[in-house]
C-alpha positions in Angstrom: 16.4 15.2 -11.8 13.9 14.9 -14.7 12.2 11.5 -15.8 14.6 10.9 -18.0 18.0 11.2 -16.2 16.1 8.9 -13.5 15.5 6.0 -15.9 18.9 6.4 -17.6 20.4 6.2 -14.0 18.3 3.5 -12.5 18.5 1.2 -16.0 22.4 1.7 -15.4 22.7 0.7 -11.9 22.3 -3.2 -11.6 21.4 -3.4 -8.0 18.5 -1.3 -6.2 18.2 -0.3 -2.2 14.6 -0.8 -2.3 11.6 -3.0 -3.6 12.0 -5.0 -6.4 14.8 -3.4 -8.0 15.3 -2.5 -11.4 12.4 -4.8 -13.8 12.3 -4.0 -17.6 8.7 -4.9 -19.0 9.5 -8.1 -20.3 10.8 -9.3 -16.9 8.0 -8.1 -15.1 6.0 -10.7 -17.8 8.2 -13.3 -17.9 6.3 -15.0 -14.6 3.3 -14.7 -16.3 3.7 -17.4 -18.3 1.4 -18.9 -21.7 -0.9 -21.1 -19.6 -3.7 -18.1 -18.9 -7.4 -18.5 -20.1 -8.1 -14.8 -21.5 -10.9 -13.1 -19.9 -13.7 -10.5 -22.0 -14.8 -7.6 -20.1 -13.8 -9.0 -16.9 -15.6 -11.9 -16.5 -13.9 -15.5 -16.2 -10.5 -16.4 -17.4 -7.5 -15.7 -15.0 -9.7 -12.4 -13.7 -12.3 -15.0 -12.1 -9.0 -17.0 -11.4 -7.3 -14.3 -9.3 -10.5 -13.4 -7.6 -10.9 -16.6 -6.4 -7.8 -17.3 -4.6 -7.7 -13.9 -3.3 -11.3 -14.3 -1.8 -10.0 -17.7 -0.1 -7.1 -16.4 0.9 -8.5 -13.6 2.7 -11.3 -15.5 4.0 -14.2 -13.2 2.3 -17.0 -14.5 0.4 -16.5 -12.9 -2.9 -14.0 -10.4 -4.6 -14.0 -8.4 -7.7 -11.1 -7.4 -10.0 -10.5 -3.6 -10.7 -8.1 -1.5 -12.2 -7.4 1.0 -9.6 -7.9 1.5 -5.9 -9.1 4.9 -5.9 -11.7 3.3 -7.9 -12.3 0.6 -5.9 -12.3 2.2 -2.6 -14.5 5.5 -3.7 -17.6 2.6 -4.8 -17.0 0.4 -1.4 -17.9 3.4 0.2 -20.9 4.4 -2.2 -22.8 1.5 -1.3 -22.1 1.8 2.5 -23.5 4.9 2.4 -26.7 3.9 -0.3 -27.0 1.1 1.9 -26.9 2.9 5.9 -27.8 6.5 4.7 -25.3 8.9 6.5 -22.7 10.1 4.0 -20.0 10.8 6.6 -16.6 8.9 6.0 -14.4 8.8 8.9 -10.6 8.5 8.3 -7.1 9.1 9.2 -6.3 12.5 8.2 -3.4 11.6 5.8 -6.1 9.3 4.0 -5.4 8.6 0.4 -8.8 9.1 -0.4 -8.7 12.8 0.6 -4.9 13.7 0.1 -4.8 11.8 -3.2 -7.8 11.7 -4.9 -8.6 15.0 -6.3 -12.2 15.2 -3.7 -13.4 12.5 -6.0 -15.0 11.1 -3.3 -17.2 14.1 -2.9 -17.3 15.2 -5.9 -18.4 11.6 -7.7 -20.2 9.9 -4.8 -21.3 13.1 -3.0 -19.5 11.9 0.5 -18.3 13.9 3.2 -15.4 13.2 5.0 -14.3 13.3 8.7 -10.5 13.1 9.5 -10.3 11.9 12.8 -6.6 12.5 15.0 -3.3 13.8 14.7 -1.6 13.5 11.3 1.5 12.6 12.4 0.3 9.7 14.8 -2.2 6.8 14.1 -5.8 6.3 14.3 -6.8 5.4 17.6 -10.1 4.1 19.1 -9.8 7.2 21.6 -9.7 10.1 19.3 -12.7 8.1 17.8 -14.3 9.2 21.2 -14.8 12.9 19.5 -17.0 11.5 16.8 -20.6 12.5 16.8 -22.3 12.6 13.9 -24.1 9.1 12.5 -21.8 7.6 10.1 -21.4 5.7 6.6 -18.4 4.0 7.1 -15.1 4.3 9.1 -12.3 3.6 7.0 -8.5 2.6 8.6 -5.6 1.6 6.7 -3.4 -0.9 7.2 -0.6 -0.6 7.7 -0.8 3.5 7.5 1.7 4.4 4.6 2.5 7.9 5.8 3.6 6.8 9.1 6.3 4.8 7.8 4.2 1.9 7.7 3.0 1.8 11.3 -0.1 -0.3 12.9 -2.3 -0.1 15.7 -2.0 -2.7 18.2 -4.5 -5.6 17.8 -6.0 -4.6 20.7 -6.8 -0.7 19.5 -7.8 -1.8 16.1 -10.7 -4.2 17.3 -11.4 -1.6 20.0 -11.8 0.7 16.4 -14.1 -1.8 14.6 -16.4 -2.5 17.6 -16.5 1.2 18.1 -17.7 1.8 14.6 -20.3 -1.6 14.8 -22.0 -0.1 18.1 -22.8 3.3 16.4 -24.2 1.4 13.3 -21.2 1.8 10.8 -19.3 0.1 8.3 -15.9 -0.5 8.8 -13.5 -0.7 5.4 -9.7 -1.7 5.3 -7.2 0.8 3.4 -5.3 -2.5 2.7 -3.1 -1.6 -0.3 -0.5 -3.0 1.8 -2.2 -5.7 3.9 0.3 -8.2 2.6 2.7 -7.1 5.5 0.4 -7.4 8.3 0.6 -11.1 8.7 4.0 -11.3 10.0 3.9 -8.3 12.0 0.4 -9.2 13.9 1.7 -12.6 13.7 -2.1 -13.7 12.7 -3.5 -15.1 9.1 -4.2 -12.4 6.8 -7.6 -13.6 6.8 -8.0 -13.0 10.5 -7.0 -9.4 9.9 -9.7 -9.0 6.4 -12.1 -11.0 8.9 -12.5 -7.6 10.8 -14.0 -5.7 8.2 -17.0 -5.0 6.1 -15.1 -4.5 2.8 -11.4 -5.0 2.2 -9.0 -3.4 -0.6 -5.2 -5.0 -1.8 -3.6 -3.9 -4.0 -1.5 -6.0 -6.6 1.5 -4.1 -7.1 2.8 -2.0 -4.6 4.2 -4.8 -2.3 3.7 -7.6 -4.8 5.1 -5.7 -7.8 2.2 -7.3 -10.3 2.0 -4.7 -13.2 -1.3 -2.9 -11.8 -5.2 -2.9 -10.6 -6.2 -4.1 -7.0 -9.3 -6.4 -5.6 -12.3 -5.2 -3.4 -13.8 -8.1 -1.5 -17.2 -8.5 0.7 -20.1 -9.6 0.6 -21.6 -11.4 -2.6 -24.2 -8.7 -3.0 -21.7 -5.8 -2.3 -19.2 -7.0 -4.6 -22.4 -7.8 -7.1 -23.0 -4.0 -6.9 -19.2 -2.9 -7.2 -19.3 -4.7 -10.6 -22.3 -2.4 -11.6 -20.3 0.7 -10.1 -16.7 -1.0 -12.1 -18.5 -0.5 -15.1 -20.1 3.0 -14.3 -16.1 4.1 -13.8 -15.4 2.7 -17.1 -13.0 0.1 -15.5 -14.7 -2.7 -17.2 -12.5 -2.8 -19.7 -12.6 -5.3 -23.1 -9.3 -7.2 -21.8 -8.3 -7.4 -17.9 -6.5 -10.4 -18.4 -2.7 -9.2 -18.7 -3.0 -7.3 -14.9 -4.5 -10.0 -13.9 -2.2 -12.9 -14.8 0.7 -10.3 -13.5 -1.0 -10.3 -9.9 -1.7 -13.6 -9.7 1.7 -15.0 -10.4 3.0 -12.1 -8.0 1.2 -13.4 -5.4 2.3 -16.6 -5.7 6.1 -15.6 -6.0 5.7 -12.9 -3.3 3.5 -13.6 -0.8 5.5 -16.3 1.0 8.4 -13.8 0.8 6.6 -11.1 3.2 8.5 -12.5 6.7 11.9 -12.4 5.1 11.2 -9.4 3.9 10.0 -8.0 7.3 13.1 -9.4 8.9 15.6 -7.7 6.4 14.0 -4.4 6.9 14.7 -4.6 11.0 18.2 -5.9 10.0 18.6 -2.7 8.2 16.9 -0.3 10.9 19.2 -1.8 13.6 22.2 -1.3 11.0 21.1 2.5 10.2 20.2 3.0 14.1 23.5 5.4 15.0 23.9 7.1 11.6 24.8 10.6 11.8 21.8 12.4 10.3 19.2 9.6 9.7 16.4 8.5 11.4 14.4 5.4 11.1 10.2 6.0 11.5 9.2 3.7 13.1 11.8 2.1 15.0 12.2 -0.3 14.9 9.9 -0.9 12.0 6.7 -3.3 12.1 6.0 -4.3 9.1 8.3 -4.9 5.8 8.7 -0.3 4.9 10.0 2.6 7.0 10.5 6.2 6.7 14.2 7.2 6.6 14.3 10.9 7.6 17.8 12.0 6.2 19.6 15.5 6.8 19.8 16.9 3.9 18.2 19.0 1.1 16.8 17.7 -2.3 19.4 19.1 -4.5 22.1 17.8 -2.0 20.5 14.5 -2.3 20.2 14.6 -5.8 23.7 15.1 -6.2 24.1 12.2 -3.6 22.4 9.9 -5.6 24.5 10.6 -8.6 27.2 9.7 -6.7 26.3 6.4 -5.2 24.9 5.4 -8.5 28.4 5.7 -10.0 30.3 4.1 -6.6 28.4 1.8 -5.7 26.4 0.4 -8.9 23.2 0.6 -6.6 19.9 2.6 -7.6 18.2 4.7 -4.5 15.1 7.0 -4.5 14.5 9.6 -7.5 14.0 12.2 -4.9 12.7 13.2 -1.1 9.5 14.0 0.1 9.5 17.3 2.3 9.4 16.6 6.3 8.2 19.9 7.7 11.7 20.7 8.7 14.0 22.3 6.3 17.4 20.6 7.2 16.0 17.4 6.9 13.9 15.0 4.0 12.5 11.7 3.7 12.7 8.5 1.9 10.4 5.6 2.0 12.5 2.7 1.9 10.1 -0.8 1.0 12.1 -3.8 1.6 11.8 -6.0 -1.8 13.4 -8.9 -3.7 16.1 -6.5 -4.5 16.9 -4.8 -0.9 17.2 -8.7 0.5 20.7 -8.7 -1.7 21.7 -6.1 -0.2 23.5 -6.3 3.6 22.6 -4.3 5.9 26.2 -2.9 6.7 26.3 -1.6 2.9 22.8 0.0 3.7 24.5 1.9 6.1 27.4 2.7 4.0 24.9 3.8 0.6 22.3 5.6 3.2 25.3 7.2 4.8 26.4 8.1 1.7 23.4 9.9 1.2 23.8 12.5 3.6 27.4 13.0 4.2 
């Protein structure tokens, strides 16, 4: 399907499987609401607002506003490295900083980087074992996107950071999706941030604020990150409107993160038996999952047309490839709109998918 047969069919539909549903720009502003102090080039306003809460919600001393992750992650690792002098980042080998980022990393900040374990299974503190050369920073994410949204036990990820602190590293959390950690460790989020030299959240791929993301540390690193913001010319005239969007997003969203982690097991447990889907992980552990359907793209696109026009209910625009040619994969994010749907007619609209 192009782009425009997928917005004609997802403005059409007036239910969603997944996320937040279906949003038109003026309802993803409406929360925003009139009461917001402008801020200019960055600095005070609802910017120094949202960093603020977002600092003392994650327990970190300070936290700076940027537009992107890939931004803010590449300069979080810059001034490890400036600061501990290897240039060696270790990471997961499906890292969004190397699959995603165009060697930006290396080719901006002149970084090297170290995947570390299988692709298809997490991070461990044992495969860290095989590591070594002195390092700048070891970076995990949480929880690990391509993985369906799996974590390491508690136990394994402090066993990660303390091996990283012996040798002399930094340690930086991947936490675009960090909001659905705290009900699946069943600890404060600012326990979890509490781990880590230098933390990243993003504002709207769980949250659903319009865009841009924080990076929080240490008054002096976040100091520097402002210097490096504006070097990326992300220091832009008017940050106010992202801003205002993650903020109220938060604050709608956040408390929303068990019940959200909740529907998604309902769901797995309901899709557990279908012929020709399986759930990664199962059961999930955190608020996403993988659904690993048999069938091929043009099958499924033909599938979604269908359950568009049955069942009023928007899908995915397409599958990611699995390695396997009979069978393709969905990321399925449980959102305001999956919790209206019930997990039997997730089975029926998934089954749907594949028969």
């Amino acid at each position: 399907m192009d782009a425009h047969e997928v917005e004609r069919l997802r403005r059409d539909c007036s239910r969603a499987l997944a996320w937040h549903g279906n949003r038109s720009p003026g309802e993803m502003l409406a929360d925003v609401g009139d009461a917001i102090v402008p801020d200019r080039y960055g600095e005070g306003g609802v910017v120094e607002e949202l960093e603020q809460e977002v600092a003392d919600l994650l327990g970190m001393p300070a936290a700076v506003f940027m537009p992107s992750g890939t931004m803010a992650q590449q300069i979080a690792l810059r001034i490890h490295a400036d600061d501990l002098g290897p240039r060696t980042v270790a990471f997961h080998p499906a890292c969004h900083l190397d699959v995603h980022e165009a060697g930006a990393y290396e080719r901006l900040h002149g970084l090297v980087g170290r995947p570390v374990g299988s692709r298809d299974g997490l991070l461990t503190a044992a495969a860290l074992v095989a590591v070594a050369e002195p390092l700048a920073a070891l970076l995990i994410e949480l929880p690990q996107r391509d993985l369906g949204g799996a974590l390491p036990t508690w136990e394994d990820l402090t066993a990660q950071v303390g091996w990283a602190r012996e040798r002399g590293a930094a340690v930086h959390l991947d936490g675009a999706r960090l909001w659905q950690c705290g009900p699946a460790y069943d600890r404060p989020l600012a326990e979890v941030a509490g781990l880590f030299d230098s933390v990243y959240v993003s504002f709207y791929k769980d949250l659903g604020g319009l865009a841009g993301c924080c990076l929080l540390g240490t008054p002096d690193l976040v100091a520097r990150a402002r210097e490096w913001r504006r070097r990326h010319g992300g220091t832009l005239f008017a940050m106010w409107p992202h801003a205002a969007s993650a903020l109220s997003a938060m604050r709608l969203r956040l408390p929303r993160m068990s019940a959200y982690r909740d529907h998604a097991l309902a769901i797995a447990a309901a899709l557990d038996d279908l012929e020709g889907v399986r759930v990664t992980p199962n059961p999930p552990q955190t608020s996403m999952m993988h659904l690993h359907l048999r069938t091929t793209a043009t099958a499924f696109e033909a599938a979604v047309r269908r359950v568009a026009a049955e069942h009023d209910m928007w899908t995915w625009p397409g599958v990611f490839a699995s390695g396997h040619p009979d069978w393709s994969v969905v990321e399925l994010t449980v959102g305001d709109a999956t919790l209206d749907v019930e997990p039997d007619l997730a089975r029926e609209v998934v089954g749907a998918l594949v028969s």
